[in-house]
C-alpha positions in Angstrom: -13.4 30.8 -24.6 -14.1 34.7 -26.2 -10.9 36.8 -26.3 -9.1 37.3 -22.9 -7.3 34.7 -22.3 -7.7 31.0 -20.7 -9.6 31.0 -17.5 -7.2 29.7 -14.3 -8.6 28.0 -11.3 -6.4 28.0 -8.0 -8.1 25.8 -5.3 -4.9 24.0 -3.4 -3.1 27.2 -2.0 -6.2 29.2 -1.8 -9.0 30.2 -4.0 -8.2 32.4 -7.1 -10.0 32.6 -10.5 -7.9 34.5 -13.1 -8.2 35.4 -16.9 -5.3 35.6 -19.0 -3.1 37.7 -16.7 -5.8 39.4 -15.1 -7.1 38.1 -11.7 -10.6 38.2 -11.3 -12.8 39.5 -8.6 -14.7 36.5 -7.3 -15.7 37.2 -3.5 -17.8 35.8 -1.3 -18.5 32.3 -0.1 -20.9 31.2 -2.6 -19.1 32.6 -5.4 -16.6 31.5 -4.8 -18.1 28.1 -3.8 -19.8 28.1 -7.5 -16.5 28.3 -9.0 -15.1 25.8 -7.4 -17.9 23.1 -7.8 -17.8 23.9 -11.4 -14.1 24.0 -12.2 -13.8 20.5 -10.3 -16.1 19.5 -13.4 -12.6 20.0 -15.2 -15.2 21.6 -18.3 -18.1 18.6 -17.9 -21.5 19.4 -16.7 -22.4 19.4 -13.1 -25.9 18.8 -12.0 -28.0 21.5 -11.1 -29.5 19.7 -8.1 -25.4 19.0 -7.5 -24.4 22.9 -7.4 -27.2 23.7 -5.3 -26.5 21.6 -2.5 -23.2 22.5 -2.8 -23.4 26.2 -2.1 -26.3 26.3 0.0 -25.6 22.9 2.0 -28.6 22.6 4.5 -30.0 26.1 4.0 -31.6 25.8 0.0 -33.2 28.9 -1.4 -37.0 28.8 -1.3 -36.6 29.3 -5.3 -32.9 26.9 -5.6 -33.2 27.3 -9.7 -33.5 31.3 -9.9 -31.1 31.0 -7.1 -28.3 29.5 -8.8 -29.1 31.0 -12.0 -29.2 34.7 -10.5 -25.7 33.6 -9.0 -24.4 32.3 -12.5 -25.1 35.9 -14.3 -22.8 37.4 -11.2 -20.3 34.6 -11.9 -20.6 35.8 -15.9 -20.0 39.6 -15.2 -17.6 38.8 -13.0 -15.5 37.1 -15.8 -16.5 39.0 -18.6 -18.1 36.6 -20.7 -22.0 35.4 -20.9 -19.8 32.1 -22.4 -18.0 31.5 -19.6 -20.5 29.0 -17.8 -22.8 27.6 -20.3 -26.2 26.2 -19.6 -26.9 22.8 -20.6 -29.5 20.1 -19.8 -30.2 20.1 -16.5 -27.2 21.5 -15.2 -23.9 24.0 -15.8 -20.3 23.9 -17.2 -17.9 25.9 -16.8 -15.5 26.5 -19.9 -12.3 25.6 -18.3 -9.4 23.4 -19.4 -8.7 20.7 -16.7 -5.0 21.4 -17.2 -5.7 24.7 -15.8 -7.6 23.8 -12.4 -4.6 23.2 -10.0 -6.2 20.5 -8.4 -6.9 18.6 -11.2 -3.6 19.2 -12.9 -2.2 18.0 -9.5 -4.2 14.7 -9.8 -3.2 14.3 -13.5 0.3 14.8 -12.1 0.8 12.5 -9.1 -0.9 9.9 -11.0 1.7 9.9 -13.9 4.3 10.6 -11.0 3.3 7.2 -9.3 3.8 5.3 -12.3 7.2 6.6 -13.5 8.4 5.4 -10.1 7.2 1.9 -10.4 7.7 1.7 -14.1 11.3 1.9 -12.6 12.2 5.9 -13.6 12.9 7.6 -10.3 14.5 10.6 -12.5 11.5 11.4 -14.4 8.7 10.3 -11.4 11.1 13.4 -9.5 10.4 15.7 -11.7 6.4 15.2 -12.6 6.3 14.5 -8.7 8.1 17.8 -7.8 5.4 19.8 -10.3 2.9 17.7 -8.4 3.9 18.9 -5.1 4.9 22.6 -5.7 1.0 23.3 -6.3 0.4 22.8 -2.9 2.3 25.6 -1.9 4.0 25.2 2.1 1.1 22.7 3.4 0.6 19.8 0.8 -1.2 17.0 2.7 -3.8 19.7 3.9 -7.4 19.2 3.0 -8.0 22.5 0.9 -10.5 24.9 2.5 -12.6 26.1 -0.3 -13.2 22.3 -1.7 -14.1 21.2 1.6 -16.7 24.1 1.7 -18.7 22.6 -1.2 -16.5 18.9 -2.1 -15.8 17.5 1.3 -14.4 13.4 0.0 -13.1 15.3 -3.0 -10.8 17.5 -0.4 -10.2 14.5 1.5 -9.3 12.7 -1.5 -6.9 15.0 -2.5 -5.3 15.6 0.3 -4.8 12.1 0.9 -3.1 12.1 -2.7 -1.0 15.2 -1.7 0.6 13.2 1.3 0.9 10.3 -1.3 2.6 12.1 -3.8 5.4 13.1 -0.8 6.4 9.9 -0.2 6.5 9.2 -3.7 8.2 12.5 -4.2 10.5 11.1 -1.2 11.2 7.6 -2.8 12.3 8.9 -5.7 15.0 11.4 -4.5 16.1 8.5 -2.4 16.5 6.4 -5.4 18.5 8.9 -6.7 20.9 9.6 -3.8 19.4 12.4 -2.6 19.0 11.4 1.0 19.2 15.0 2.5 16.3 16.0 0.6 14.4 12.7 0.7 14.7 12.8 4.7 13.6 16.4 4.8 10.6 15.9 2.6 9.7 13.1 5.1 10.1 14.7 8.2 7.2 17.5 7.2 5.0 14.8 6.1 5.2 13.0 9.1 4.8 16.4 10.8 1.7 16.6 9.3 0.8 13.0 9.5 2.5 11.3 12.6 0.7 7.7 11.5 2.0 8.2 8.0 4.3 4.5 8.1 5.2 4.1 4.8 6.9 8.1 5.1 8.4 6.5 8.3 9.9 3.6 6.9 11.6 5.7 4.3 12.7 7.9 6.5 14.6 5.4 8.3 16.4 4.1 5.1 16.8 8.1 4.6 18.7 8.3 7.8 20.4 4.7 7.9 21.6 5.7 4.3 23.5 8.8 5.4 25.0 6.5 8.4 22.2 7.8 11.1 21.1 4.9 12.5 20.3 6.0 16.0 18.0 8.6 14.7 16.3 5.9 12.4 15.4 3.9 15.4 14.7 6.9 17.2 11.6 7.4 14.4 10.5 3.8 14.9 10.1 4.3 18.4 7.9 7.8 17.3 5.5 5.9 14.6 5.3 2.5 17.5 4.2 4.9 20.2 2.0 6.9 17.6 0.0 3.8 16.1 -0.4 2.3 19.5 -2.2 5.0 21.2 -3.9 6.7 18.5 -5.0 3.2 16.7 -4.3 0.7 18.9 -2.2 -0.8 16.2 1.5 -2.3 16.0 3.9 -1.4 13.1 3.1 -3.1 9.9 5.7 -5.7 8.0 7.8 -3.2 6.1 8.1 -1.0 9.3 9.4 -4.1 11.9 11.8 -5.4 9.1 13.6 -2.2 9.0 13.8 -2.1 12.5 15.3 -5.5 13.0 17.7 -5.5 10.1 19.1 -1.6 12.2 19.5 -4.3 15.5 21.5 -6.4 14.3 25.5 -5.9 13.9 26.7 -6.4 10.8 24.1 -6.0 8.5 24.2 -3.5 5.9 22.4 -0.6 5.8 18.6 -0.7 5.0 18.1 0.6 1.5 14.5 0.8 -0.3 13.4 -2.8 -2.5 13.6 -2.2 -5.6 11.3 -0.7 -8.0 9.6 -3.7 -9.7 9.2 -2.7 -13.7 5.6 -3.5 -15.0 5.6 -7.3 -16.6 7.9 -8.6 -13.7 7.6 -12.3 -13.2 6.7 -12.5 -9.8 4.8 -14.5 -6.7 0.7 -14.4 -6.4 -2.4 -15.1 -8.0 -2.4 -12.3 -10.8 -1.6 -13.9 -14.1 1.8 -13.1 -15.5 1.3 -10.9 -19.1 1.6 -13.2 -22.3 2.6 -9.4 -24.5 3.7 -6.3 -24.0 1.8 -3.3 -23.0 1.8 -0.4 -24.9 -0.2 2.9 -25.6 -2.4 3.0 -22.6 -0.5 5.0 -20.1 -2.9 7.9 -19.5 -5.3 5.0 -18.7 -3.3 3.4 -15.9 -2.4 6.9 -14.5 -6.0 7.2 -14.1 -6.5 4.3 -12.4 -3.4 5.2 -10.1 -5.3 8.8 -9.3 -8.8 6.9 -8.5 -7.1 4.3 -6.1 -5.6 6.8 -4.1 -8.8 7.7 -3.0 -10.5 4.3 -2.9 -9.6 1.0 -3.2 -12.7 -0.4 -5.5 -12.7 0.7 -9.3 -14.7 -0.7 -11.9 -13.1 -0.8 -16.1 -16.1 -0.1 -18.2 -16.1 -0.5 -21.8 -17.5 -2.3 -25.2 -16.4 -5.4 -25.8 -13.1 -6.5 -26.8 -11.7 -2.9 -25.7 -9.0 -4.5 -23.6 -10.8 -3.8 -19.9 -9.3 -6.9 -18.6 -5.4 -6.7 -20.3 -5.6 -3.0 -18.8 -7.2 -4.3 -15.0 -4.5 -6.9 -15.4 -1.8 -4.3 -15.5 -2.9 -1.9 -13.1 -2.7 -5.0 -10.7 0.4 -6.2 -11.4 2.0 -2.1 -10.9 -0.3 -1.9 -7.5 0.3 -5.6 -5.9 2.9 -4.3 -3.8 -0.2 -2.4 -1.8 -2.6 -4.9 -1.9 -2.6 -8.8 -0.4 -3.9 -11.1 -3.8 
């Protein structure tokens, strides 16, 4: 980008588009909406058809091309560079850095979070997790108002990711002894998410931890009555076990299983790593992000590129989520 500084995109704690130091004036909806469509790009091309049905939704211009053209040239002066969304084949780009679109970064983030804790590294997965988190502001787990205006599943998405990245956030500073914090982190998220059970089993070792057992039980009770009459459901596995193992005199206290490290010989059908695996990590984050907000992914690639080593060992970090 010309002299000014990097462009910044805010789209978790509200929209702002700033340059450098210098906040920019970006108002109204479609503007706005514009911006955000295109920094979600994270600097690729988006569509033209895309954009168009993003800012006007059911209400296209008689003339959509001149439209969103006559609305980039605003977006331009209201930068301060004709460079600043560049016109390519069929569609725009904005010249942005993913790193600096929050919501992206926040992805990026919670992904490499995610696997630090089940690599086994609750220290470093609480600090990339904490970054993660502090981008959302007071209300992380909150679908994001301006990317629901022109991305609805990508809001949901990340919101779903945000609550994800609590627990995680949780788990970690619960691994580390930090049961205070862990049980107030879960507390909000299940303030915010009363059906949330894996932030409610945690929250019971939280509390059984620190020697609050009648307030653990107390939140099993909450998430049974919750599940049954919003879903219809009963507690899962992980749920009952803690809750049985809190009955019974004489048991120790419930603490968390234990992080299993990638490679770890273990029951199912996935078939145990014959070498190590090194130098991919950016790729398994990835696939961490993208299963957050879906459960079917698909490893492309030429041949011999390593697609099934790599499926192999996002499988074996994720099998604790998923039946074989």
């Amino acid at each position: 980008m010309n002299g000014g500084g990097r462009l910044r995109v805010t789209l978790l704690g509200g929209f702002q588009a700033a340059r450098g130091d210098t906040v920019l004036s970006v108002s109204g909806a479609r503007l706005q909406g514009l911006v955000t469509r295109l920094a979600l790009g994270g600097g690729r091309a988006v569509e033209q058809g895309v954009l168009v049905d993003a800012i006007w939704a059911e209400e296209p211009p008689a003339g959509p091309a001149h439209a969103l053209q006559a609305l980039v040239s605003r977006l331009r002066r209201a930068i301060g560079s004709a460079d600043a969304v560049v016109q390519v084949a069929g569609g725009y780009r904005l010249d942005v850095d993913p790193a600096d679109v929050d919501a992206l970064r926040f992805e990026q983030l919670a992904a490499t979070g995610r696997y630090r804790l089940r690599a086994g590294d609750p220290d470093a997965a609480a600090t990339v997790l904490g970054e993660a988190v502090a981008l959302w502001g007071d209300r992380p787990g909150t679908e994001p108002a301006v990317v629901a205006a022109v991305a609805p599943a990508t809001a949901t998405r990340l919101a779903h990711t945000s609550a994800e990245a609590v627990a995680d956030l949780a788990e970690a500073e619960l691994s580390l002894g930090r049961a205070d914090a862990s049980a107030a982190r879960l507390t909000g998220l299940l303030a915010d998410h009363p059906a949330h059970e894996r932030a409610a089993a945690l929250l019971m070792d939280a509390l059984a931890g620190q020697g609050r057992q009648a307030e653990a039980l107390t939140v099993y009770e909450r998430i049974r009555r919750t599940l049954a009459d919003a879903l219809g459901a009963d507690p899962g596995t992980a749920l009952r076990d803690r809750h049985l193992r809190l009955l019974r005199p004489g048991r120790s206290t419930p603490t968390p299983p234990p992080v299993e490290r990638p490679g770890r010989v273990r029951t199912g059908n996935l078939p145990a790593p014959l070498t190590s695996f090194v130098g991919r990590d950016d790729d398994l984050a990835r696939i961490s992000a993208l299963l957050a907000g879906g459960r079917l992914i698909t490893v492309v690639g030429p041949g011999g590129a390593g697609k099934t080593r790599l499926a192999i060992e996002a499988a074996h970090q994720h099998h604790h989520e998923y039946r074989d």
